[in-house]
N, C-alpha and C positions, 0 to 999 in steps of 0.2 A: 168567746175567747178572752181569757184573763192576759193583760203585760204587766211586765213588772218593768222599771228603771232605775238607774242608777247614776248615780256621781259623784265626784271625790272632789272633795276643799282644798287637797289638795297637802291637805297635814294629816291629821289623826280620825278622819270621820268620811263615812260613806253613808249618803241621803239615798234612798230609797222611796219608791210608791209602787203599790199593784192597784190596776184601775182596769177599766173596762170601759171600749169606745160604743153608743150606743147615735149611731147616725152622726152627728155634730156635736153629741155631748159626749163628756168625760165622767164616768163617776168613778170618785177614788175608793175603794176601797181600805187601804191599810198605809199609813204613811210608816217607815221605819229608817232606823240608822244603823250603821256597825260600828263603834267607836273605839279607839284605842287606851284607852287610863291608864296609868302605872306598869303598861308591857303588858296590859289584859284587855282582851277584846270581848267587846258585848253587842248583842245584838238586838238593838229597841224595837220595839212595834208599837202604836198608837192607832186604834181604832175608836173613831168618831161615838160610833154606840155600843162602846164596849168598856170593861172596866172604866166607868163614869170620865170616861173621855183620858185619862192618864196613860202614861208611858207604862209599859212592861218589859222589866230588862232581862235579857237571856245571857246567861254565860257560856263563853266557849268551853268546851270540857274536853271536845277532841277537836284533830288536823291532823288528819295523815289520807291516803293515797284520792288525793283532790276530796275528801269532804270533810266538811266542817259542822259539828255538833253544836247546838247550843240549847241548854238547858234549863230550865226554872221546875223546880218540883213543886212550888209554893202556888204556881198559877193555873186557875180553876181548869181548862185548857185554849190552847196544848201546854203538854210541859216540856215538848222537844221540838226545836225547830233545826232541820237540815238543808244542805247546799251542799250536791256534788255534781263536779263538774265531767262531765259524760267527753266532752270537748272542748275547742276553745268557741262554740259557735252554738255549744247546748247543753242543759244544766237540767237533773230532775232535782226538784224540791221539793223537801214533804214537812207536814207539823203530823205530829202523835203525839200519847196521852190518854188516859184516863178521862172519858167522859161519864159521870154519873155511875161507877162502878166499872165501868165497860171501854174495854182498849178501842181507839180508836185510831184512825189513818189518814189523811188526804193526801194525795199528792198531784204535784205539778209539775208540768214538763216545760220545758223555755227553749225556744229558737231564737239565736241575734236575728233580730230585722234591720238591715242594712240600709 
């Protein structure tokens, strides 16, 4: 079971992690941010052994009926990471893209655990 979490600073940025509980350990998979610049929103993702440990920023491209696009054509993949919100209590997410010629998909489903 993958979770993902969140939280807001409270201004213009939302911290993110998806991690995975194994017994008493945590491993993080992906730290990310949504952040807000100049009335544009973007969507970082940092993985520890992935693009030599730096950020990769995705732009929003869309926002309409609860999902939110965000895009990068330039990165190896994904080149498209989504969030739509199914409810207020469950969200499927997905990245797609071109891997090595060949479309690709994952996706993820999220329940709030209260």
């Amino acid at each position: 079971m993958i979770y993902e979490t969140w939280r807001s600073d409270g201004n213009e940025e939302l911290t993110g992690m998806s991690y995975k509980l194994n017994a008493k350990d945590t491993t993080v998979f992906e730290k990310t941010k949504i952040v807000n610049r100049n009335n544009k929103l973007s969507y970082i993702a940092k993985v520890s052994n992935q693009n030599e440990g730096k950020d990769v920023a995705f732009k929003l491209v869309s926002a309409s009926n609860k999902t939110f696009v965000f895009e990068n054509p330039e990165h190896d993949f994904p080149q498209r990471v989504v969030y739509q919100f199914l409810s207020v209590d469950s969200l499927h997410a997905w990245i797609e893209g071109k891997y090595k010629g060949k479309l690709e998909k994952e996706d993820y489903y999220y329940q709030r655990v209260k």
